[in-house]
C-alpha positions as CSV (number, residue, x, y, z in Angstrom):
1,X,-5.3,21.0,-88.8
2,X,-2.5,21.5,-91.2
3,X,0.8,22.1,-89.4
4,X,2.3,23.9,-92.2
5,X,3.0,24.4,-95.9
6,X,5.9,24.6,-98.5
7,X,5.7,26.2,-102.1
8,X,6.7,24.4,-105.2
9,X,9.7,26.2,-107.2
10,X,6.7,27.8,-109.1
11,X,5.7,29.7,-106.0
12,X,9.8,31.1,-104.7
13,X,11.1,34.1,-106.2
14,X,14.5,35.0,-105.3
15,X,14.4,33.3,-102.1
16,X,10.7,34.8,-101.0
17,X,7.1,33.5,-101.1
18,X,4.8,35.3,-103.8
19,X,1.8,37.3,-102.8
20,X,-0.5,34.5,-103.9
21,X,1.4,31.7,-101.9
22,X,1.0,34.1,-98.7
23,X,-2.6,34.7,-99.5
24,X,-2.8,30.8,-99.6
25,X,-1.3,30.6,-96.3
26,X,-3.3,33.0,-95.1
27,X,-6.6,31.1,-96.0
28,X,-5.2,27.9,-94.5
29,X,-4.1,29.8,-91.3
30,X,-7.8,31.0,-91.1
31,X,-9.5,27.7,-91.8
32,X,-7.4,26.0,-89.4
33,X,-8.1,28.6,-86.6
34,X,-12.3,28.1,-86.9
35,X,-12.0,24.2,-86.3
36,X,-14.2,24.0,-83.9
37,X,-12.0,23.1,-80.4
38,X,-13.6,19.9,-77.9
39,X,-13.2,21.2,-74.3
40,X,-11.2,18.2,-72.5
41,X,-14.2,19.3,-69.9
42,X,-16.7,18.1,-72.1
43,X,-15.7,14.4,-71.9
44,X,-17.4,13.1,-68.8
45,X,-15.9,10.6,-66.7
46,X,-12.5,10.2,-68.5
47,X,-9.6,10.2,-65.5
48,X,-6.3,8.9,-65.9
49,X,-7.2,5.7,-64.6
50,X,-4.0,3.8,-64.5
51,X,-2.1,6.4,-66.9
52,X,1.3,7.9,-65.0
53,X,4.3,9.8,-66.3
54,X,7.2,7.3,-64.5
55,X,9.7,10.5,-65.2
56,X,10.0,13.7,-67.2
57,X,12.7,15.6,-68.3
58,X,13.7,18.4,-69.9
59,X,16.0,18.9,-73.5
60,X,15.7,22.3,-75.0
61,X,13.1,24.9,-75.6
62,X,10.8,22.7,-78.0
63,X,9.8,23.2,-81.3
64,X,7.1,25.2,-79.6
65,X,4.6,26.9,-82.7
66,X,7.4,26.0,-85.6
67,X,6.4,23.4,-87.0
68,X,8.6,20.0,-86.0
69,X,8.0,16.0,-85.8
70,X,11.1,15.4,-84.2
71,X,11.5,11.7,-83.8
72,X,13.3,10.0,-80.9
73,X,14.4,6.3,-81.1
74,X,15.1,4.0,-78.1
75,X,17.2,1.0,-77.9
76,X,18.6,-1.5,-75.3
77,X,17.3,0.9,-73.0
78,X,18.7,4.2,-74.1
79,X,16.3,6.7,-75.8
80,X,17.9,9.3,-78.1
81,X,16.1,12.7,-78.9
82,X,17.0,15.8,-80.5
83,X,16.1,19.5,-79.8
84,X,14.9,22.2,-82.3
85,X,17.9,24.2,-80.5
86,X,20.6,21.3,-82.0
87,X,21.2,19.5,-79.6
88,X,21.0,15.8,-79.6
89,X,20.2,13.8,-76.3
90,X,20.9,10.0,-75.0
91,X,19.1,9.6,-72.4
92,X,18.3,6.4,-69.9
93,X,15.1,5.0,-70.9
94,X,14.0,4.2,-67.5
95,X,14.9,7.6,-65.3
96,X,15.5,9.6,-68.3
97,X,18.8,10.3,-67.0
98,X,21.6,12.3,-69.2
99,X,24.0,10.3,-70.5
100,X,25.8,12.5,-73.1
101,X,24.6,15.5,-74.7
102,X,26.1,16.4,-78.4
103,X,25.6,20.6,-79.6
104,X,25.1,20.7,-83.5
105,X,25.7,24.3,-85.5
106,X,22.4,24.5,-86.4
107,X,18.6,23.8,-85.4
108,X,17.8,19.9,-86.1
109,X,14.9,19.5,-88.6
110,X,14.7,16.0,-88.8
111,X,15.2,13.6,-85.7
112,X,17.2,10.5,-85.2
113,X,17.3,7.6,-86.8
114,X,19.0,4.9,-85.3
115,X,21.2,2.0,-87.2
116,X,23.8,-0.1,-85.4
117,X,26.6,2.4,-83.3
118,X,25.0,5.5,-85.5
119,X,23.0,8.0,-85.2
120,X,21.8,10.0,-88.4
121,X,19.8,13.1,-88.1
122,X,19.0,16.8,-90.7
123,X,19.9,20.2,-89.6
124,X,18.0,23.5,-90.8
125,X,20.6,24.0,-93.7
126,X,20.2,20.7,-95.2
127,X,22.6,18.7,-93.8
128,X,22.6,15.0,-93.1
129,X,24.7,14.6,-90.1
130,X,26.3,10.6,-88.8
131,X,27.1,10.5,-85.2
132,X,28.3,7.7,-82.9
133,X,25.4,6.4,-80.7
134,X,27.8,5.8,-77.5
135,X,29.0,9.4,-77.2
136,X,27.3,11.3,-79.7
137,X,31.0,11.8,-81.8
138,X,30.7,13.6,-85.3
139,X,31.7,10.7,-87.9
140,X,30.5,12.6,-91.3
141,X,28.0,15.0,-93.0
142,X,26.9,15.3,-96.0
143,X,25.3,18.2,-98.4
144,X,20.9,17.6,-99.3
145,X,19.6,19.3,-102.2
146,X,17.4,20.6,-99.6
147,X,16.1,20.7,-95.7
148,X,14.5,17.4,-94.6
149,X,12.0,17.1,-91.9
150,X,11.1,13.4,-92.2
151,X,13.4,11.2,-90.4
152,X,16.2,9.0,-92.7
153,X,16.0,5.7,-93.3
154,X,18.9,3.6,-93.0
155,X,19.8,0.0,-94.5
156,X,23.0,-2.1,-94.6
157,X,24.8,-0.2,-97.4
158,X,22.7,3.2,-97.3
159,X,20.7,6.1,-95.8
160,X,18.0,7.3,-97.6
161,X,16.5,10.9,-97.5
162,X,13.3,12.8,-98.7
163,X,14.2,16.6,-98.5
164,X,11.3,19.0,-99.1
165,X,12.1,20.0,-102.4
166,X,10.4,16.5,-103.8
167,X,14.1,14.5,-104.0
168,X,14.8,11.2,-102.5
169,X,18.4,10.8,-102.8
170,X,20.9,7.5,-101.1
171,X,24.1,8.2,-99.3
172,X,26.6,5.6,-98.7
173,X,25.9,4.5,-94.8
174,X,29.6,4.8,-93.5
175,X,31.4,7.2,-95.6
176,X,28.6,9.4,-96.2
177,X,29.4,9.7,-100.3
178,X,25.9,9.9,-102.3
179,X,24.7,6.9,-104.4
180,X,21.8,8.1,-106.0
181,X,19.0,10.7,-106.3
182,X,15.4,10.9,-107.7
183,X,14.1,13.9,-108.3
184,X,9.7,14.1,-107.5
185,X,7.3,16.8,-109.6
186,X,6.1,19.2,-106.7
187,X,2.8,20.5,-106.5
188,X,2.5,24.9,-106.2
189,X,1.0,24.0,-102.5
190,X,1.6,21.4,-100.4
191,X,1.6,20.5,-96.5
192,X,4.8,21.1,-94.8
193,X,5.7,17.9,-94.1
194,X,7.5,14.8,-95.8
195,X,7.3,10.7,-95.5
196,X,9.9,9.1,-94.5
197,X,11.1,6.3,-96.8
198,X,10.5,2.8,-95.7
199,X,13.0,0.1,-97.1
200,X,11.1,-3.4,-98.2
201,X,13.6,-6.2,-100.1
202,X,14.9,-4.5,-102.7
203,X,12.5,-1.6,-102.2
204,X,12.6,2.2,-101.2
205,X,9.0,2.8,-100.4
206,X,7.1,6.2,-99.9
207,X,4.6,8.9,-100.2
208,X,4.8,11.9,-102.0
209,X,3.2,15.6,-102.2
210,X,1.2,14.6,-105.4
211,X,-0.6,11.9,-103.6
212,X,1.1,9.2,-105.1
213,X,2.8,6.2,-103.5
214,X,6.2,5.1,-105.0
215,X,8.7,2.3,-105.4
216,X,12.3,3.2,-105.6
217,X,14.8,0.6,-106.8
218,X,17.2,0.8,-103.6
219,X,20.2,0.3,-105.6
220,X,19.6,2.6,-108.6
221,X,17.0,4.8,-107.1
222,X,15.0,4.3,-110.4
223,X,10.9,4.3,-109.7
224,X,9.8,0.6,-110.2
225,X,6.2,1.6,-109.7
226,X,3.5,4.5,-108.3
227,X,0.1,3.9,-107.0
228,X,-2.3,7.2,-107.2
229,X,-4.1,7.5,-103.4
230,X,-5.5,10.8,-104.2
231,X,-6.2,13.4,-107.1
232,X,-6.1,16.9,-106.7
233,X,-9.8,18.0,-107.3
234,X,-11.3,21.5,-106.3
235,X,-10.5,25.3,-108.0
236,X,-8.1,26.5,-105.1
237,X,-4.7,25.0,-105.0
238,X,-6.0,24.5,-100.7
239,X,-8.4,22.1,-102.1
240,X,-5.9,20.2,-104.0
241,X,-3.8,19.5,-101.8
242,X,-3.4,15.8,-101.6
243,X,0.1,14.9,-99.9
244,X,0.7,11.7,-98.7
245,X,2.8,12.7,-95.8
246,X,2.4,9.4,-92.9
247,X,5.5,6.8,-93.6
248,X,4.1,3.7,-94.8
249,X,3.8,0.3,-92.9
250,X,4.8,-2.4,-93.9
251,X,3.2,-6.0,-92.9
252,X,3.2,-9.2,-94.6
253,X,3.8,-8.3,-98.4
254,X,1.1,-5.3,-97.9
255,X,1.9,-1.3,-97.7
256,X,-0.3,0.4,-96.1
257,X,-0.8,4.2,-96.6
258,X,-2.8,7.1,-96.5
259,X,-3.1,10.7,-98.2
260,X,-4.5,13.9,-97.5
261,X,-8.0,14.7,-99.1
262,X,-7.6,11.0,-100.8
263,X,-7.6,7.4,-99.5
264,X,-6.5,4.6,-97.4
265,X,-4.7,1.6,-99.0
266,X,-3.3,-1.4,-98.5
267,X,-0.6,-2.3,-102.0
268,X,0.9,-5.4,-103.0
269,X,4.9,-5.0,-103.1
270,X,4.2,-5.0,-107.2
271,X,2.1,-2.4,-106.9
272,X,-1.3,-3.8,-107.3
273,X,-4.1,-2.4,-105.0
274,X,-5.7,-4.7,-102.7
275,X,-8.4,-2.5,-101.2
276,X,-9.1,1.5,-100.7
277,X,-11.6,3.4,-98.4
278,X,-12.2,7.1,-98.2
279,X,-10.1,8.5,-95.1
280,X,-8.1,11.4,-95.7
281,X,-4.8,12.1,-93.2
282,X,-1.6,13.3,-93.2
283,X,-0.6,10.3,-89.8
284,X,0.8,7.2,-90.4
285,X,-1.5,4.2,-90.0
286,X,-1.2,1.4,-87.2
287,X,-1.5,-1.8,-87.2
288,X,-2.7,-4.2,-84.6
289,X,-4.8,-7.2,-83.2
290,X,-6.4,-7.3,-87.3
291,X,-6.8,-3.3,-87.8
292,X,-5.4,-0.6,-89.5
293,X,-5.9,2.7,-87.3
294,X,-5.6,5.9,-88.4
295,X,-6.2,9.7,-87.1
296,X,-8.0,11.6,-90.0
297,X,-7.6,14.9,-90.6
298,X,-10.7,16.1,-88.1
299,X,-9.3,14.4,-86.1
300,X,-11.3,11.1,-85.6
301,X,-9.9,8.3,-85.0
302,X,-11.2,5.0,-87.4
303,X,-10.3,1.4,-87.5
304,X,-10.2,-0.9,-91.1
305,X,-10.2,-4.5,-91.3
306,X,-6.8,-5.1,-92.3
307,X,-7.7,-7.8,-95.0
308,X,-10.4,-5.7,-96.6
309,X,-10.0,-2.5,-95.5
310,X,-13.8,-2.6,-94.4
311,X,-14.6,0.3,-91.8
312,X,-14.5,-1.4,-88.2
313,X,-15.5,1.3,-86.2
314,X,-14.8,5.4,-85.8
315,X,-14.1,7.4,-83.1
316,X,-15.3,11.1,-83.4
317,X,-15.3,12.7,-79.6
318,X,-11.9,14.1,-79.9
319,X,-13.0,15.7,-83.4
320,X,-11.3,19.4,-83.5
321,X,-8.7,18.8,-80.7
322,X,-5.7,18.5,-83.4
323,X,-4.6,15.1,-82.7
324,X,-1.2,13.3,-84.0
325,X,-1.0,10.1,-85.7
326,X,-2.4,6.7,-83.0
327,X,0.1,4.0,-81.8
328,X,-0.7,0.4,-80.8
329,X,0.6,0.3,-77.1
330,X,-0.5,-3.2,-75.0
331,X,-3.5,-3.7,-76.2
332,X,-5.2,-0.3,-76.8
333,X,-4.0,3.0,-78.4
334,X,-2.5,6.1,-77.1
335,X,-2.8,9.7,-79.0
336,X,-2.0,12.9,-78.0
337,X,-3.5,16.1,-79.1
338,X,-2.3,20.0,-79.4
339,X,-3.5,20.8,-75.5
340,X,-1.3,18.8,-73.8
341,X,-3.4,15.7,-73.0
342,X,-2.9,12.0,-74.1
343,X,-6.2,9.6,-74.8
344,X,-6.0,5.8,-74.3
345,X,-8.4,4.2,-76.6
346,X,-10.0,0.7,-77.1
347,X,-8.6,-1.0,-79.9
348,X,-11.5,-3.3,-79.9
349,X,-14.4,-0.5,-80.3
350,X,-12.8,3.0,-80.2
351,X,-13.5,3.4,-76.9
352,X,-12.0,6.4,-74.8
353,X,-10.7,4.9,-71.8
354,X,-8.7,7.3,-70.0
355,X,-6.5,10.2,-70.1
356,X,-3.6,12.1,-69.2
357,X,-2.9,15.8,-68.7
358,X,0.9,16.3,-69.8
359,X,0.8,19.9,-68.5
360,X,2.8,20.1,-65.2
361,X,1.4,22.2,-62.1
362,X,0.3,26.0,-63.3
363,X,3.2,27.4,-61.3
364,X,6.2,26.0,-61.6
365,X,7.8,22.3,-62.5
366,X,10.7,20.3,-60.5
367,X,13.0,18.1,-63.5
368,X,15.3,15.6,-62.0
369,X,18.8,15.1,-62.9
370,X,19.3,18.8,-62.6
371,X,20.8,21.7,-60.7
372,X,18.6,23.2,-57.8
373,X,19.8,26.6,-59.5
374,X,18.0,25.5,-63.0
375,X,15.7,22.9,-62.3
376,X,12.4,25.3,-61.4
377,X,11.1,26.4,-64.8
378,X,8.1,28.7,-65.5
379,X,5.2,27.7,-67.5
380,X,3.9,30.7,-68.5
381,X,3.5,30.9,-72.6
382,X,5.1,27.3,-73.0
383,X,3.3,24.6,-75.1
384,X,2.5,21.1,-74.0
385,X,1.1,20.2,-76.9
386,X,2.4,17.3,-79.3
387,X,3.5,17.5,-82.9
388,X,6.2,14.4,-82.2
389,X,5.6,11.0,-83.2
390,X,4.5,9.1,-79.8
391,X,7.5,6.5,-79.2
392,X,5.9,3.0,-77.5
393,X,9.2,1.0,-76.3
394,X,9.0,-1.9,-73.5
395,X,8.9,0.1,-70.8
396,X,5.8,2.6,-72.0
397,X,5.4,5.5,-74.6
398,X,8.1,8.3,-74.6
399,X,6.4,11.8,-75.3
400,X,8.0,14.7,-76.1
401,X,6.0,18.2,-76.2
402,X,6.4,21.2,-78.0
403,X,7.8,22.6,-75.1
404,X,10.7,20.9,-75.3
405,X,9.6,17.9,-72.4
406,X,10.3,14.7,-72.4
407,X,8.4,11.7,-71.0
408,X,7.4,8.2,-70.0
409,X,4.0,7.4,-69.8
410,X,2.9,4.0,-68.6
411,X,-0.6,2.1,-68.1
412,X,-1.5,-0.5,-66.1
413,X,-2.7,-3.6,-67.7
């Protein structure tokens, strides 16, 4: 399913959507609603077998229907998360204890990324915000040309940001003064939903809504060179979408991306494709153990050879369930879809292994590290579903729900 969609410039007038881009979102609404749904009941013989939340937590009200990927980021044992609400959250990594909690002004649309003693995340109206990691401290902001819901990337000189509006501009990393921008061609319809930029030698690597995947100079922000994944093909502007919306992975002098209604790749760093195969998404790909893995957009799960991009093996039981991107954790995968259950997965064969309600009991929930007077919350209307990218760190795979939870999910090995 298609989380969402933004309008090119062509489609805004004076601030609103035309009738034809709400007719278009209409349509999409409507196909997405008839996917046909696969009853967690249905899959025989799948327990948790080893799967266990260690400790959950709560941070806000989740980005609950709106559509949000907040990223979280841990390090040396401290996990940092941000809530739709504004607020930003360390938190310990292995009790998920507060440690400092830091209120923005407005709703965070981009979650953290973390360099060094800094935090950098994007509020609602556009701003790129610096804090300090030990205490959550204000250091700077600067003005975007536009929101960003893709996390930043940050270097040793600069953050980089892709705003929705198609613009990939460099800030300088400690003062917050902008280097550069580059300014992208937006399609009239595209999926609400950016790639982060991924920084490779001299390199500012990405995807982009016209299903292209570019080079930046990370100095100059000048393109250096593109590599077409997909072409819009089809008379509606829903069948042409083609956004290539996962971040790319980089691995031994290969990028590896993926598009929506377009292809799998693997690129040299001169821009030269190695190998494409069909497998439209809008998830990062994974590598591991040889693969690359990938959710596709019905939401089967398929494995390439990661030298030839030859199709290993696909995994279609989970097919309707609205699953987010795969992660590599030990040696299997881990994927959660928009019910509120998590799937462990072979990475061998595709396997489904085990798996994981994330919903708490029906009536009530008991979160540690609070008050008795706050700490019983109703569940009624909340959902556990997850549109966050699944965060594997040393001691398991941090999940945070669209109701605003967040977890630690281990496995035994």
């Amino acid at each position: 399913m298609l989380s969402g969609l933004k309008f090119g410039r062509q489609r805004l007038v004076a601030g609103r959507v035309t009738r034809t881009g709400l007719l278009l979102a209409a349509v999409l609404v409507s196909a997405c609603s008839s996917q046909p749904q696969t009853d967690a009941e249905s899959l025989p013989s799948l327990g948790s077998n080893g799967l266990d939340i260690v400790w959950r937590t709560h941070i806000g009200d989740g980005p609950g229907s709106n559509y949000s990927r907040l990223q979280a980021v841990a390090a040396d044992d401290v996990l940092y998360a941000a809530d739709t609400s504004g607020s930003v959250w360390s938190l310990a990594l292995d009790s998920g204890r507060t440690l400092w909690q830091q209120a923005l002004e407005k709703p965070v649309s981009a979650g953290v990324t973390l360099a060094g003693e800094h935090l950098f995340l994007v509020t609602v109206d556009g701003v790129l915000h610096s804090l300090t990691a030990d205490q959550g401290q204000p250091v700077w902001q600067a003005q975007l040309s536009s929101e960003a819901v893709a996390a930043a990337e940050v270097d040793d000189e600069r953050v980089y940001v892709h705003t929705i509006d198609g613009r990939v501009s460099a800030f300088d990393r400690y003062s917050g003064e902008q280097r550069w921008s580059y300014e992208t061609a937006m399609p009239i319809l595209s999926v609400r939903g950016t790639a982060a930029p991924v920084v490779s030698g001299e390199l500012v690597i990405l995807g982009l809504a016209n299903g292209k995947v570019i080079a930046l100079d990370r100095r100059l922000g000048i393109p250096r060179w593109d590599v077409r994944l997909a072409t819009p093909e089809g008379r509606s502007e829903l069948e042409r979408l083609v956004d290539a919306d996962g971040t790319v992975v980089v691995e031994n002098q290969l990028i590896y991306a993926a598009s929506y209604h377009g292809k799998v790749a693997a690129i040299s760093a001169t821009g030269e494709t190695r190998w494409e195969e069909d497998g439209s998404s809008y998830t990062s790909p994974v590598l591991s153990l040889g693969n690359v893995y990938l959710t596709l957009d019905d939401s089967s799960i398929r494995a390439f050879d990661v030298y030839g991009g030859d199709p290993v093996w696909t995994q279609g039981s989970l097919k309707g369930r609205q699953l987010g991107g795969v992660e590599a954790y030990q040696n299997n995968l881990v994927v959660t879809d928009s019910e509120g259950f998590l799937y462990l997965l072979s990475q061998v064969d595709g396997a489904l292994l085990a798996r994981l309600s994330l919903i708490p009991n029906a009536l009530h929930v008991s979160y540690p590290n609070q008050s008795e007077a706050t700490r019983w919350r109703q569940l009624h209307g909340r959902d556990f579903g997850v549109r966050s990218p699944l965060l594997v760190t040393d001691r398991g795979v941090v999940v945070y729900t669209n109701a605003g939870d967040v977890m630690l999910v281990t496995a035994e090995e």
